[in-house]
C-alpha angles and dihedrals in degrees: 000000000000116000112195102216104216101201096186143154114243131195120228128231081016091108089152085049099045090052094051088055083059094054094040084052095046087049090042091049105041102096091062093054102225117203093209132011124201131198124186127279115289086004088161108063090024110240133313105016084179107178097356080078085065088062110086088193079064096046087044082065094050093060094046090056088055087057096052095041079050096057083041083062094074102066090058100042093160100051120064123215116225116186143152115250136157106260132197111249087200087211133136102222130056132017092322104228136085131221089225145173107216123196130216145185140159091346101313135108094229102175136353126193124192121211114259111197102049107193120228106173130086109003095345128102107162097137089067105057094026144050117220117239124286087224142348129238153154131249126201110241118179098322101323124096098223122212097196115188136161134246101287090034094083092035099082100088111153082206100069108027120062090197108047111203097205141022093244147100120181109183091054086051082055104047092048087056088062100266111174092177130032112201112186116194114199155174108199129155139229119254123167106284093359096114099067084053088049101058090034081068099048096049093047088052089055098041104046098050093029088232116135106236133207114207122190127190132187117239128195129079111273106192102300102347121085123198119205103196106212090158110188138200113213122199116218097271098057098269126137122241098167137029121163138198137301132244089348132087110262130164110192121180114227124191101216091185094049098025119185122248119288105281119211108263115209119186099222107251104261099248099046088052085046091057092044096043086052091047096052091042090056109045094040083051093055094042095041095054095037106258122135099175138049138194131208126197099223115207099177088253127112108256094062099040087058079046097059093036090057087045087054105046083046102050113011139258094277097059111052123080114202111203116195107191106188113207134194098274095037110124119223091261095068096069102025088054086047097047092054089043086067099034088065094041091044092221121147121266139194122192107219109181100208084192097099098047086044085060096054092045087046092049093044092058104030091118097065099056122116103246125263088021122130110187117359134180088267090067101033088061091046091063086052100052088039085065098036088061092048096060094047089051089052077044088055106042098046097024089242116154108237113222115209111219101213120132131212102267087053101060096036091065093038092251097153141063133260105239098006123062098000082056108124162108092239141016101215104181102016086120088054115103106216101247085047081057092055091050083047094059093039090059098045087048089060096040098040107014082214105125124074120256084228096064097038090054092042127117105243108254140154097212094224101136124008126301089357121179122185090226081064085076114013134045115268108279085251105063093022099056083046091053090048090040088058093043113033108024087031094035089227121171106230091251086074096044104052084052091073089066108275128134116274093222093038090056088041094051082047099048095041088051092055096049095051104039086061092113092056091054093048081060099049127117107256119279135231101229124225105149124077082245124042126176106246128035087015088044118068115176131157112246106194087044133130106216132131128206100202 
């Protein structure tokens, strides 16, 4: 039997769009002849849906869809179409729709499988919007007895989590009803080393039970998740026969009676995934939501100048604007790196000095000052929210999305500024720990050589008072990113953490900082995630709360 693996991006809410991808890949694929071709989990409504799954004039267009991929079906008879769509459950109890595959040949629904383990932790929220199956089979398919499953199904593997989240498992369900092939369809999404686990679990799903396995994954950037494809065959010993690329579209037709020989499996290095998987969420976020243009707001620091480099590898030199706004306290460097920044990338720049609105700000509220002080937090945050309206007016004026240039280690100790630097469409690297961003850079300078020497070698500072330093007022990165590692991603109390050798205060100031600085976060632009935990939709914290940690 060949199964064509269709390794697509879907749009959500496009159902019109994404059947019409089915349509483009049966055409694409009809001169080979395929016996079976599989799309990712809920392909035709793109995933998550989320709440448009609540809307039953929504639903009423997913089963219209059915119906024209249905009548499709005709013009292939000999190939079936398996692909992942919501289903009515037409019961009268529970949430009243189904995860389901669906599979489809010569005009007729021939089998349909709902999801069983519906994930409800991290970004997931699946037990809200479906009901799991009411049970689980196998359906023969030319020549071939398929255990179809769907995304979590084939997650639960005693081998690998030491905390198992649900009874059962699935594939094993699957191979005792006679499977000889499993076929899991998903939508998961990349996180930072998640792909070697991933296909850890796949291969031990085909190996222990010597049943070949397909496995589909969705790819495209949907809001904050990212999903980086890397769809896999499996023989029956384990072995991969397929394994197809990262972060792009791809079908491949594999032939699971005749496979190919084992191909070489790499795990891609972390920091060259974390670049990719930037660049695709980027550049999905800007074209899903209509935007063909960004600006970035370039302070001759290191976190914007990655910014604009993975603006510009996502959407092209001509349409990134780079804005450099000197202020009273900006060191030559800010606009003269800057300068050179865009000069390498040749993007445009404009050179806005934000002094002479700071002045009239300073005399305004002189009289509010506490005496004898020169530059306080109040005024450091004013030249931030000066530039931040600057970039939404140039927003404004040309229809451009602003992409605000914070990492990770900055907004979990509350280091940036409501409406100023946190301003923006888009937080591009606000998952990104900050010594993760210099190995970012690193990484795009030798690749690209297109960041100057001067930003990547700078102490880290917002130039908001004179001779500012972040470590004036932070931990140094190293320690700092350790401490937030252990409590955010970990979930660590600070007594554990401070048994790894930290400094009990230091942990104390950091914990305390993240605890506090919750209601920034509530107000921040959406996020593209690449760390297992991300503050937003996978962290979920009370603002108005009373709890102490120590």
């Amino acid at each position: 039997m060949k199964v064509a693996i269709a390794q697509q991006n879907p749009v959500v809410g496009d159902i019109v769009g994404n059947t019409a991808k089915i349509g483009e890949v049966l055409e694409q694929c009809r001169g080979e002849s395929p016996d079976l071709v599989v799309f990712p989990e809920l392909f035709l409504t793109g995933y998550p849906p989320r709440d448009l799954l609540e809307r039953h004039w929504f639903i009423g267009r997913v089963n219209r869809a059915v119906g024209d991929i249905l009548k499709l079906s005709h013009r292939y008879p000999e190939t079936g179409i398996l692909l992942g769509s919501p289903r009515e459950t037409h019961r009268d109890t529970g949430r009243g729709l189904y995860n389901a595959a669906l599979l489809i040949q010569n005009g007729d629904l021939l089998f349909s499988q709902p999801k069983s383990l519906l994930p409800a932790y991290d970004v997931f929220d699946e037990e809200r919007y479906f009901d799991p199956a009411p049970s689980l089979n196998v359906i023969r398919f030319h020549g071939h007895v398929l255990g179809i499953s769907v995304c979590e199904d084939a997650w639960n593997d005693p081998h690998l989590w030491p905390r198992r989240f649900y009874p059962f498992d699935p594939q094993s369900a699957l191979a005792r009803m006679g499977a000889t092939l499993f076929i899991n369809i998903s939508a998961s999404p990349f996180s930072v080393g998640k792909e070697n686990v991933r296909f850890e679990i796949f291969r031990n799903h085909a190996k222990k039970h010597s049943i070949p396995l397909c496995y589909v994954n969705q790819v495209g950037g949907n809001d904050e998740l990212i999903f980086d494809g890397r769809s896999m065959c499996f023989n029956e010993n384990g072995d991969p026969v397929a394994v197809l690329h990262p972060f792009e579209e791809q079908t491949l037709i594999v032939d699971i009676d005749h496979p190919p020989a084992p191909v070489s499996y790499r795990q891609l290095p972390e920091i060259e995934s974390l670049y990719m998987a930037l660049v695709l969420g980027l550049r999905d976020y800007m074209r899903k939501c209509g935007f063909s243009r960004a600006i970035v707001g370039l302070s001759g620091g290191i976190d914007s100048a990655v910014v604009c480099c993975l603006a510009h590898a996502a959407v092209g030199a001509e349409n990134v604007l780079g804005v450099t706004m000197p202020g009273p306290y900006s060191s030559p460097g800010s606009v003269g790196d800057s300068k050179a920044l865009a000069r390498n990338l040749g993007i445009r720049l404009l050179e806005i000095p934000i002094t002479p609105v700071y002045r009239s700000y300073e005399s305004m509220l002189s009289g509010l000052l506490t005496p004898g002080e020169e530059v306080g937090v109040t005024f450091e945050n004013i030249q931030a929210r000066i530039r931040g309206n600057v970039v939404m007016a140039l927003s404004n004026e040309f229809g451009h999305l602003v992409l605000s240039t914070g990492n990770k280690s900055e907004l979990a100790v509350g280091y940036c500024t409501l409406y100023g630097d946190m301003s923006g469409g888009l937080a591009v690297i606000s998952d990104v720990p900050k010594t993760m961003v210099y190995r970012l850079a690193e990484y795009i300078s030798r690749k690209t050589g297109a960041i100057p020497d001067a930003i990547l070698i700078k102490a880290p500072s917002a130039e908001l008072r004179p001779d500012q330093q972040d470590e004036d007022t932070l931990p140094p990165y190293p320690v700092l990113d350790r401490i937030l590692a252990a409590y955010v991603d970990e979930g660590q109390s600070p007594e554990e953490i401070t048994g790894h050798g930290i400094d009990p205060k230091m942990v104390e100031w950091v914990v305390g900082k993240v605890d506090s600085n919750e209601y920034k976060r509530r107000q921040a632009a959406p996020g593209l995630k690449v760390t297992p935990k991300a503050f937003g939709s996978g962290r979920r914290m009370p603002v108005a709360a009373r709890y102490h940690t120590f």
